[in-house]
Structures are given as structure tokens and as C-alpha cells.
N, C-alpha and C positions, 0 to 999 in steps of 0.2 A: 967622358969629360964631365967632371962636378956641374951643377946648375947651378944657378945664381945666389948669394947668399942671402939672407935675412927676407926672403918670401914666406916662410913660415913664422907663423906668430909665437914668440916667448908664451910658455907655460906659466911665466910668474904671477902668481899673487899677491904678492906684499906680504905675505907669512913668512919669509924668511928665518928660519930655526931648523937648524939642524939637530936631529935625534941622535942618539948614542951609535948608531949606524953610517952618520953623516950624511943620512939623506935628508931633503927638506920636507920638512911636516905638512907643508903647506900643494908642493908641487910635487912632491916626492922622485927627485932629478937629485942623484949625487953631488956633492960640491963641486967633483970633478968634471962634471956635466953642467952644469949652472955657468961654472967658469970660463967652459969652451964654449959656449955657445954662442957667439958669436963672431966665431971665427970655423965653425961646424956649415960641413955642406949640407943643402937640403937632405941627404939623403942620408948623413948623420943625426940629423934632428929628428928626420923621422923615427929612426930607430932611436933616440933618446925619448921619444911622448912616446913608440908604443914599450919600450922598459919600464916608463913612468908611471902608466897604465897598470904594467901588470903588478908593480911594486902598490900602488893604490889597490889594486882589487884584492891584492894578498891582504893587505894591512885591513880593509874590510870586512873580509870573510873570516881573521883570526879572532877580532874585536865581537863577532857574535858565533864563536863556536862554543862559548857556555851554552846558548841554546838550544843546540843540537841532544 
């Protein structure tokens, strides 16, 4: 059985801008994720912040691999 909805806090920033990818530059959550998200069971959000997560740490780790 789902768990309660909206116990988990919004990722949002108020960045709102979608990249050529249409994910948010800000939260980096697809649009199609941004839009469901409140109507997403805990257990859907979870796995939307830890995708969001890893779409952040990609976009971080490409942005300094001139240094490498």
C-alpha cells in the first residue's frame, strides 16, 4: 500500500529553467517529474531526488573534467 502523499519535501528552488535535456537547472527533476509530483507516492519521490541526485552529480563531475 503507497504512503501518504506530500511528506516528502519539494526539491524546488525557484530556478525553474529547463536545459535542452528538459531537465531543471535548478533541481535537476525532468519536467515530467516536476509535474507529477504531487500527485507521486513517497516512494516515487524518493526515487525522483535520488535520479535528481545522480543527474546533479553527473552534471558536476562533467563541468570539471578539463581538469583531469
Amino acid at each position: 500500500m503507497p504512503t501518504k502523499k506530500n511528506t516528502i519535501k519539494n526539491p524546488c528552488i525557484h530556478v525553474c529553467t529547463l536545459d535542452e535535456e528538459k531537465i531543471c537547472i535548478g533541481c535537476h527533476r525532468s519536467a515530467e517529474e516536476i509535474r507529477g509530483w504531487f500527485t507521486m507516492t513517497d516512494e516515487q519521490k524518493l526515487t525522483v531526488l535520488a535520479n535528481s541526485n545522480e543527474r546533479r552529480r553527473k552534471k558536476d563531475a562533467n563541468q570539471y573534467d578539463h581538469y583531469v
